[in-house]
C-alpha positions as MATLAB code, in Angstrom:
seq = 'XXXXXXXXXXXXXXXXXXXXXXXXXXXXXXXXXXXXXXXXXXXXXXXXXXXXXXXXXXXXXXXXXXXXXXXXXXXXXXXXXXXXXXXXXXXXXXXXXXXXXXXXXXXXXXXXXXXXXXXXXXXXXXXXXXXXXXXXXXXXXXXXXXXXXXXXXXXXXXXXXXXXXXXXXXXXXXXXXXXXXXXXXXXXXXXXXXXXXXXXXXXXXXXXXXXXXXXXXXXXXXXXXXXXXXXXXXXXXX';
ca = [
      -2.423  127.493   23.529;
       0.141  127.417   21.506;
       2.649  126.827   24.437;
       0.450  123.920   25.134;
       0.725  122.536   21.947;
       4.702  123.044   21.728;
       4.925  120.901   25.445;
       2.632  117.899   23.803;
       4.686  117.610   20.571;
       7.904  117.806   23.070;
       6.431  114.875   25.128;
       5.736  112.707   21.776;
       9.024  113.331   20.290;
      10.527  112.172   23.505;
       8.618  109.509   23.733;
       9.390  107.929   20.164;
      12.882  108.436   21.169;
      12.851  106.225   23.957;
      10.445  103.906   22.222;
      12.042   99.911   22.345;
      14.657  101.544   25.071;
      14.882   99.186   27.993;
      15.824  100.624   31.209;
      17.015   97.548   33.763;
      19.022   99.583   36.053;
      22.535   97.948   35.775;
      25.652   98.755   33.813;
      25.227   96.716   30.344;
      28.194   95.308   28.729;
      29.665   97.441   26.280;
      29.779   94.006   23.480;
      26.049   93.958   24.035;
      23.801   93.054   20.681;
      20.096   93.578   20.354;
      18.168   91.927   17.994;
      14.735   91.547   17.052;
      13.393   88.113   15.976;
      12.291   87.957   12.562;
      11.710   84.033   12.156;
      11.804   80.977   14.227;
      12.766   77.432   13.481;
      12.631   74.318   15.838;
      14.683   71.661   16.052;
      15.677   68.663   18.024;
      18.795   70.644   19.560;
      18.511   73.916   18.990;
      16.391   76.524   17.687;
      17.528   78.574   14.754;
      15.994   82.428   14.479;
      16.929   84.752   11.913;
      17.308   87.995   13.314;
      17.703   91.338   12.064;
      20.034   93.786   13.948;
      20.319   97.249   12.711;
      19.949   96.876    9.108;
      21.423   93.178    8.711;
      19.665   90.052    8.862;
      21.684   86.923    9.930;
      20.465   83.752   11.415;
      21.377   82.542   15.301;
      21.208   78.937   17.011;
      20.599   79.079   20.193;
      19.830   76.661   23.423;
      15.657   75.215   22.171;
      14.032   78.203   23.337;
      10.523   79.287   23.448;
      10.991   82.216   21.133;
       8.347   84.273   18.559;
       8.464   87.130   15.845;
       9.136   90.300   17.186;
      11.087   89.185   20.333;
      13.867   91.564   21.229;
      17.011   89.462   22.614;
      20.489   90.256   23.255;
      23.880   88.644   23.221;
      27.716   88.957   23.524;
      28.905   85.553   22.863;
      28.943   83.818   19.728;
      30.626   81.211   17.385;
      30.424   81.986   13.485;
      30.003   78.772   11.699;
      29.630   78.916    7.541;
      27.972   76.692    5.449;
      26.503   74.662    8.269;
      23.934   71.744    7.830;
      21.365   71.361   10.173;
      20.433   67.207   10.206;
      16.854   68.630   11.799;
      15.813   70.397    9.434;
      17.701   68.946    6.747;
      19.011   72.667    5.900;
      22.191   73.978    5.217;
      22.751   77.903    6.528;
      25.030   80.168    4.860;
      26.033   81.619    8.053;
      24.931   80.615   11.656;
      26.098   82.812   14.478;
      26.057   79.977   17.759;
      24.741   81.775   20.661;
      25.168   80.450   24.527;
      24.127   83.750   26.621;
      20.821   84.324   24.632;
      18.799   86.689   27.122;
      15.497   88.775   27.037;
      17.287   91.730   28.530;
      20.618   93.339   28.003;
      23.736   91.380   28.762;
      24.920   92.736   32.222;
      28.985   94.379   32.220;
      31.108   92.717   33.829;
      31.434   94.779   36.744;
      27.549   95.050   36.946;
      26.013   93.426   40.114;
      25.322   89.926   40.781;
      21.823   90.344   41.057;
      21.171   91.771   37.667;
      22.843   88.267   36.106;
      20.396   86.371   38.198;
      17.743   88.052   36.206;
      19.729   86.694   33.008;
      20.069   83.236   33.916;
      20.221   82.004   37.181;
      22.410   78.984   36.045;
      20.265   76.125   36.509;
      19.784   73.928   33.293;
      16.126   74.956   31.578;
      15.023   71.017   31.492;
      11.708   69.138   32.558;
      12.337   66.262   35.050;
      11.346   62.775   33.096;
      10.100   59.499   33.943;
      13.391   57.384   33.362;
      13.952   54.208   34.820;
      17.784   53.178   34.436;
      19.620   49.788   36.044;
      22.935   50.943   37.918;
      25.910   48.941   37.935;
      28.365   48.647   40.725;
      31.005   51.107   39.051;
      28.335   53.656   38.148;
      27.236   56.490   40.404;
      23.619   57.123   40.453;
      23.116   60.931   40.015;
      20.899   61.308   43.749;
      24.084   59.770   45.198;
      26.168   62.485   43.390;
      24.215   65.187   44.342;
      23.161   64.488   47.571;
      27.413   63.479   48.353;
      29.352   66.304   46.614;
      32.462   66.838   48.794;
      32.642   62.956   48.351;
      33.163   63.510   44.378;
      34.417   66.936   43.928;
      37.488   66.970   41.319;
      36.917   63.166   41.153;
      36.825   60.825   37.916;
      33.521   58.885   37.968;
      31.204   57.157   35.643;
      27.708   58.137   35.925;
      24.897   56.615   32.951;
      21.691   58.599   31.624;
      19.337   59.499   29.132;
      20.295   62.209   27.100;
      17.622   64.681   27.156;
      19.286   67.537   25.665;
      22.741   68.044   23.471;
      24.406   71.004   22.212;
      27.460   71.199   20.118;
      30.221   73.705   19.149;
      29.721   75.896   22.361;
      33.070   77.364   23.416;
      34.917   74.337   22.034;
      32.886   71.760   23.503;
      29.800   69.418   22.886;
      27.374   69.913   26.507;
      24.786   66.958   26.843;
      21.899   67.056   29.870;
      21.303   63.861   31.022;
      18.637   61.805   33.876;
      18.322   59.038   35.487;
      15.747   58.811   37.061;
      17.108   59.667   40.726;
      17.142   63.117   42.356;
      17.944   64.868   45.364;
      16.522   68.177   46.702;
      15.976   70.484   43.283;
      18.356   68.304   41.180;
      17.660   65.403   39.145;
      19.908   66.654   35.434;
      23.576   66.831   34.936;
      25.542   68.970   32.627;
      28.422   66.989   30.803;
      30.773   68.279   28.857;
      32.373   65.995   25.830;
      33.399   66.249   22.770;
      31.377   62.604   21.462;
      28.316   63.541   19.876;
      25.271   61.425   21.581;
      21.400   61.478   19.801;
      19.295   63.058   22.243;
      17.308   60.013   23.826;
      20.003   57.646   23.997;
      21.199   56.131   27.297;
      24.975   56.798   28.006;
      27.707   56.038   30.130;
      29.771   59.039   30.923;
      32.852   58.810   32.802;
      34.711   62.872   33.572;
      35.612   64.609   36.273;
      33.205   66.041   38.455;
      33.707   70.007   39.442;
      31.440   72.127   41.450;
      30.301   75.262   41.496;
      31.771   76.187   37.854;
      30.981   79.793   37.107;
      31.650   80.323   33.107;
      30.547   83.984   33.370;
      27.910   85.457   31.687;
      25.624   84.506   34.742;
      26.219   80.791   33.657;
      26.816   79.049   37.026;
      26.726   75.310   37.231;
      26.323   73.890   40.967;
      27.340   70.132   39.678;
      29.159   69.612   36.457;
      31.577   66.513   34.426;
      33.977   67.989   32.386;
      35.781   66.322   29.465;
      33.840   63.016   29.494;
      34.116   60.588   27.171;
      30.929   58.697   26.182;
      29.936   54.752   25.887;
      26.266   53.946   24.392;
      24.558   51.717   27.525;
      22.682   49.374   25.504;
      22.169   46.409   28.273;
      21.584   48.684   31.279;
];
């Protein structure tokens, strides 16, 4: 019995050690942070959760996420900005780590296989398709055209025009805006532009950049279509 009783409280005591342990069967990057969500703001562009890792509690921005208490999330990448007002929420942080490889599991190593990043983020911009309807002129490329053409645009300067649906600033030194236009082709109807203008979410653009495909940023972040460097023009009349 009391060998018995000496296995059970074994068992229990390794259980509680592995307790919150997450076992996803890939090498995880040794800069790897794990958080736990403690509180959860909304806004327009982002959403802001303070976080408590280890001992410390510090607030994050992050993508607009779907995110409650008690999530666990992870992270390697981040931009510390101080005394930062949020026009949302008419707020101003102390201290706002800017996150753009939020994940539910453990940031993969580098070296780690492809197929554990897919589980990350398989690269693909996390946006709803909307009902736009936007006039075209003759110098603009409608975005089905781009996508269902890209060897016809690849590394070229063009000028494509949108609703912005979604804008994020300060990541990695530039502003990235998701915009539609009401046109598709096959899965793809949004484009990821990067600028550094600063456009309202819901106003129509004109974007003119160069087009690259297949960008891979790391971190599982793979863009199949993307405008780099574009500068913006408000489309008032279109």
């Amino acid at each position: 019995m009391k060998t018995f009783f000496s296995i059970l409280i074994s068992i229990i005591f390794l259980s509680a050690c592995n307790q919150g342990k997450v076992d996803v069967g890939y090498a995880i990057d040794p800069d790897n942070r794990s958080v736990e969500v403690k509180e959860v703001e909304q806004a327009n562009a982002y959403t802001y959760l303070k976080v408590k890792e280890n001992n410390q509690e510090y607030w994050l921005a992050v993508t607009t996420m779907d995110a409650r208490k008690g999530d666990k999330l992870h992270f390697t990448q981040a931009m510390e900005m101080k005394d930062f007002y949020s026009r949302d929420l008419d707020r101003t942080f102390d201290l706002v780590l800017f996150v753009d490889n939020i994940s539910t599991l453990p940031i993969p190593a580098k070296t780690a296989d492809l197929s554990a990043k897919a589980q990350q983020h398989d690269g693909r911009p996390k946006t709803d398709k909307k009902a736009i309807e936007i006039k075209h002129t003759d110098d603009v490329v409608p975005l089905s055209d781009l996508f269902s053409h890209p060897e016809k645009y690849d590394q070229q300067v063009i000028k494509v025009t949108g609703e912005v649906t979604k804008f994020n600033s300060g990541i990695m030194g530039k502003n990235w805006a998701h915009i539609q236009d009401g046109t598709s082709h096959d899965k793809f109807f949004d484009l990821t532009v990067t600028t550094q203008d600063v456009i309202p979410v819901g106003d129509v653009v004109i974007f003119e950049g160069k087009i690259v495909l297949n960008k891979d940023l790391g971190s599982g972040y793979f863009y199949e279509f993307l405008m780099e460097d574009a500068t913006a023009k408000r489309a008032v009349a279109l």
